[in-house]
C-alpha positions in Angstrom: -30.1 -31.5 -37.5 -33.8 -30.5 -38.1 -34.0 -26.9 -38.6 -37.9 -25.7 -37.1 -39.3 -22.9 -36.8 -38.3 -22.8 -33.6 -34.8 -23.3 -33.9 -34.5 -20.8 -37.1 -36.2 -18.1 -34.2 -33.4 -19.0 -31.9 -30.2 -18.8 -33.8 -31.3 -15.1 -35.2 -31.9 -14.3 -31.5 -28.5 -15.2 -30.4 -27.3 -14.1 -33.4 -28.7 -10.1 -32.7 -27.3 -10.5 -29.0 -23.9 -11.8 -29.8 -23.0 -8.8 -32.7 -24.3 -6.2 -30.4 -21.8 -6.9 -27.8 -19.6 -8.3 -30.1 -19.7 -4.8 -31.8 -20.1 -2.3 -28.6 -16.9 -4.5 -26.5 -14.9 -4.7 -30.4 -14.5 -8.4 -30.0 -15.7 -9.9 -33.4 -18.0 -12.3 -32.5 -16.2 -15.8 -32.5 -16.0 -16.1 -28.9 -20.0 -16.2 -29.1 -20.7 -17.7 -32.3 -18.5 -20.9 -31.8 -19.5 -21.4 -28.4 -23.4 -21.3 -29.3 -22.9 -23.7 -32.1 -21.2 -26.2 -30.2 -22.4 -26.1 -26.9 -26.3 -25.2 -27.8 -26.4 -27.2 -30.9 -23.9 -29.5 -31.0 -22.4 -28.8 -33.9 -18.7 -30.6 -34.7 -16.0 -27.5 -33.7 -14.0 -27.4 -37.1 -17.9 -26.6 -38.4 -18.6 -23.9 -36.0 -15.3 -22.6 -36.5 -15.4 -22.1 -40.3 -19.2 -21.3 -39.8 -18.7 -18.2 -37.4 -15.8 -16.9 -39.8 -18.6 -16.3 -42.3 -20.5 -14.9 -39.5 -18.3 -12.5 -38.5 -17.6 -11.4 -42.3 -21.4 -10.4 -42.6 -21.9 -8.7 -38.9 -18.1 -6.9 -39.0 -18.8 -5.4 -42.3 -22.4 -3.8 -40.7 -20.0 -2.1 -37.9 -17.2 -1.0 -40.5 -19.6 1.0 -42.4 -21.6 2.7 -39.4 -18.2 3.1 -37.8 -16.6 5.0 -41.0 -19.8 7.5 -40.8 -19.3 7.9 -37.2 -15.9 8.6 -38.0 -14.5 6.7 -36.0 -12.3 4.8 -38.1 -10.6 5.5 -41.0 -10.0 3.1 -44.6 -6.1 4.0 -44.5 -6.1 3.3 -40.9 -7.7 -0.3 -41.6 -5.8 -1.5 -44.6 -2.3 -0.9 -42.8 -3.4 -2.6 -39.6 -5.4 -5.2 -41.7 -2.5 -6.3 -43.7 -0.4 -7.5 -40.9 -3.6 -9.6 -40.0 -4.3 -10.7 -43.0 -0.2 -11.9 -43.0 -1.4 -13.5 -40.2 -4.2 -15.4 -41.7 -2.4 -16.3 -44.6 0.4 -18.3 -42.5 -2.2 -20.1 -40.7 -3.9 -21.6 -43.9 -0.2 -22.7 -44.9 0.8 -24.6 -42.1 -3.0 -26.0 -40.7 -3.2 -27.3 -44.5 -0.2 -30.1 -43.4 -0.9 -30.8 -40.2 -4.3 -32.5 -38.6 -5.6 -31.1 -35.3 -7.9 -33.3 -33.5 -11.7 -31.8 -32.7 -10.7 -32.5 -28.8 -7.6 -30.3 -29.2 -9.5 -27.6 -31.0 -12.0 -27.5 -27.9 -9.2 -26.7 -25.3 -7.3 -24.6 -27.3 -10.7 -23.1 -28.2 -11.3 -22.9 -24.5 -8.4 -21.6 -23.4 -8.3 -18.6 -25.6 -11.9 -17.7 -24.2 -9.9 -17.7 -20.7 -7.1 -15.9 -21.7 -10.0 -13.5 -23.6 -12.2 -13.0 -20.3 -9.1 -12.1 -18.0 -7.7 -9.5 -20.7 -11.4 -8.1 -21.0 -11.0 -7.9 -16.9 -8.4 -6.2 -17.4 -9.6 -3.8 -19.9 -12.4 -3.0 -17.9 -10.2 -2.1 -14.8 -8.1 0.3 -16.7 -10.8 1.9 -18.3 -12.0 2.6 -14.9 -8.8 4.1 -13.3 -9.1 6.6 -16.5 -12.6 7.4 -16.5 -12.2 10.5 -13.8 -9.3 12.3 -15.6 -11.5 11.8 -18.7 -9.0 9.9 -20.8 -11.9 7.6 -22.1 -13.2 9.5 -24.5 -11.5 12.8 -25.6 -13.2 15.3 -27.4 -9.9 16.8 -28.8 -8.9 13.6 -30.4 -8.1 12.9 -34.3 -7.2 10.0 -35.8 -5.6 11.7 -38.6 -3.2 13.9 -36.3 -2.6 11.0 -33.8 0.7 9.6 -34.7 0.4 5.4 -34.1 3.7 4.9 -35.9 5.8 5.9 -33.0 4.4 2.1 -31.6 3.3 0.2 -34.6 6.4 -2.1 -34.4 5.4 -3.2 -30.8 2.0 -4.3 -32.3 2.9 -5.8 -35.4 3.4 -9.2 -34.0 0.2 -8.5 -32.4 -2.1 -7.7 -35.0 -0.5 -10.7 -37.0 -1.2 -12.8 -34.1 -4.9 -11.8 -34.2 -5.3 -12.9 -37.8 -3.7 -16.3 -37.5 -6.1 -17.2 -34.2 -8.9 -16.0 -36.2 -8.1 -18.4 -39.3 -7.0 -21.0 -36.6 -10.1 -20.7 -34.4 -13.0 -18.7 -36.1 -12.4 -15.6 -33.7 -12.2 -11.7 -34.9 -8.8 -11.5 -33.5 -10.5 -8.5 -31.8 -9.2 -9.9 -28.0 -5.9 -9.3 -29.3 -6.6 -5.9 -31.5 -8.7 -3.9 -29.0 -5.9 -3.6 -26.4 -3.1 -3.4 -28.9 -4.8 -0.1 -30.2 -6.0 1.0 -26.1 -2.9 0.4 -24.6 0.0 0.7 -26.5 -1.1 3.0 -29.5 -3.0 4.8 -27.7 -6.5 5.4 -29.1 -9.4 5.8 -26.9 -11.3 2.9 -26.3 -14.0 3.6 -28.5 -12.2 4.6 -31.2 -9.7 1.4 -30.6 -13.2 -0.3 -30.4 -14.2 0.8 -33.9 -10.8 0.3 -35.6 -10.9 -3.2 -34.3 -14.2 -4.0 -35.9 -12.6 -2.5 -39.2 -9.5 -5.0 -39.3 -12.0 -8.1 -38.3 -14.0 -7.2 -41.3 -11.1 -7.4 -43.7 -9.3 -9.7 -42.0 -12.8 -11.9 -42.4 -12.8 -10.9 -46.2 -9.3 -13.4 -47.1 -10.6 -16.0 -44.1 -14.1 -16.8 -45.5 -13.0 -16.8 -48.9 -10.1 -20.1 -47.6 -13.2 -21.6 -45.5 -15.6 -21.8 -48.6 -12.9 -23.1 -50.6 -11.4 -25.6 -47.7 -13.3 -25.5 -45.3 -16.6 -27.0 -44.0 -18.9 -23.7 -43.7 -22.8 -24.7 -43.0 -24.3 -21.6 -44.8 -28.0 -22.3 -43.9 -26.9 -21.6 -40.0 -24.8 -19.1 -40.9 -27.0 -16.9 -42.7 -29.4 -17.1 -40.1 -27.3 -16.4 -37.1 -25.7 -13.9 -39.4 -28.9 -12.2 -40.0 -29.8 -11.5 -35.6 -26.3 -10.4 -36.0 -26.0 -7.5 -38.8 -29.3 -6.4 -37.0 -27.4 -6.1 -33.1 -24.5 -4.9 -35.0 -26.1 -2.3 -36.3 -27.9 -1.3 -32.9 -24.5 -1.6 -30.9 -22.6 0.6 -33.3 -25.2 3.2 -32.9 -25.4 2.9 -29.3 -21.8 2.3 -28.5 -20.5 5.9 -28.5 -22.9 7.0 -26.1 -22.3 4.0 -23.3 -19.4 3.5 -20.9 -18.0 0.2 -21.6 -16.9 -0.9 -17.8 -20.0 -2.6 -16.9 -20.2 -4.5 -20.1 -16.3 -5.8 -20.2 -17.0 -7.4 -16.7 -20.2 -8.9 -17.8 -18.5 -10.4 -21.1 -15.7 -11.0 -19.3 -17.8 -13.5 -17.1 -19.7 -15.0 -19.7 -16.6 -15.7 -21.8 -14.8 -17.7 -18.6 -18.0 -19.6 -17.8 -17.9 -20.6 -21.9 -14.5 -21.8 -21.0 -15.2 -23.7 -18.2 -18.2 -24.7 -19.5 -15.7 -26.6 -22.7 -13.4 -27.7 -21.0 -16.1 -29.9 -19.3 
């Protein structure tokens, strides 16, 4: 592939728009970052996978630290989520390091978990709405050091460890799986849940790119430039994130994500 001008301009645009909803909905980026780099440049799937893991190291890492100054997230708060990701992770680079799974299979599995992703953002967005009146979205009162998560952590265990092995598996965040499991069933508000999300993708990222550059097949002159649009949106949606209600944009991802599906499975 000829790298132009042109193309370099391209990837660092879709690059900024993918980590600033990536960021603001708490998703990671994968969902975007493999789909562009298969479907606009036709780039082989196990490289776009191990590609946007390195993506999603750089533009996470731009979110973790805007997010900690926001206070929004916490470093203890990260590490013991992270670590059942990162468990997660570590059991997918075991077992995918015996067995062979063929580019076609990695596209509908790939596929499918955008599916699964827009539905569960639908569904996101229609409980944020039911709770937007009472004002449960965003509670002033709130404080993640006097919120007690580890009345529910063992529900979420298997969830966050979940999140980490599709995100070795299939160069994803994981944050599909850890936005919910920190809305719903520990209870943060969504943009704290958000935020804390962001943080485990960062460190989950951290162990993942270090087995891609070793094992994998990362192509680091797309990834740096993709990865430079994206610090740059991750940045702007941190900032901006806070201040937005996040209804319009679930449904609107949520769309884009099942026409990416559809659009693969084709």
């Amino acid at each position: 592939m000829e790298y132009s001008l042109l193309v370099i301009s391209l990837l660092i645009i879709l690059g900024f728009f993918s980590g600033l909803v990536s960021v603001i909905a708490g998703v990671g980026g994968g969902v975007f970052f493999v789909s562009i780099l298969t479907l606009l440049f036709f780039i082989p799937i196990n490289i776009a996978i191990d590609t946007s893991t390195f993506i999603i190291l750089t533009s996470s890492l731009a979110g973790f630290i805007i997010y900690l100054k926001q206070k929004r997230t916490t470093l203890k708060l990260t590490i013991i989520f992270s670590s059942f990701s990162i468990l997660g992770s570590f059991s997918a680079s075991l077992l995918f390091m015996f067995i062979q799974i063929d580019d076609y299979i990695l596209k509908v599995l790939f596929a499918s978990v955008l599916l699964i992703a827009g539905l569960n953002m639908i569904y996101k967005a229609i409980h944020t709405r039911r709770n937007m009146n009472p004002q449960n979205d965003i509670k002033k009162d709130f404080s993640l050091k006097e919120h007690n998560f580890k009345i529910n952590l063992k529900k979420t265990m298997p969830l966050f460890f979940l999140a980490g092995f599709i995100a070795n598996f299939l160069g994803l965040g994981g944050g599909i799986i850890n936005t919910p499991a920190l809305h719903i069933i520990l209870k943060y508000p969504i943009h704290n849940s958000t935020a804390i999300s962001t943080s485990i993708i960062f460190f989950t990222a951290i162990y993942n790119t270090i087995i891609k550059a070793l094992y994998g097949q990362i192509d680091y002159l797309v990834g740096i430039t993709i990865a430079i649009g994206s610090i740059v949106g991750s940045i702007f949606g941190a900032k901006i994130s806070n201040k937005m209600p996040k209804t319009y944009l679930q449904f609107f991802v949520a769309i884009v994500l099942m026409g990416l599906a559809i659009r693969m499975y084709f």
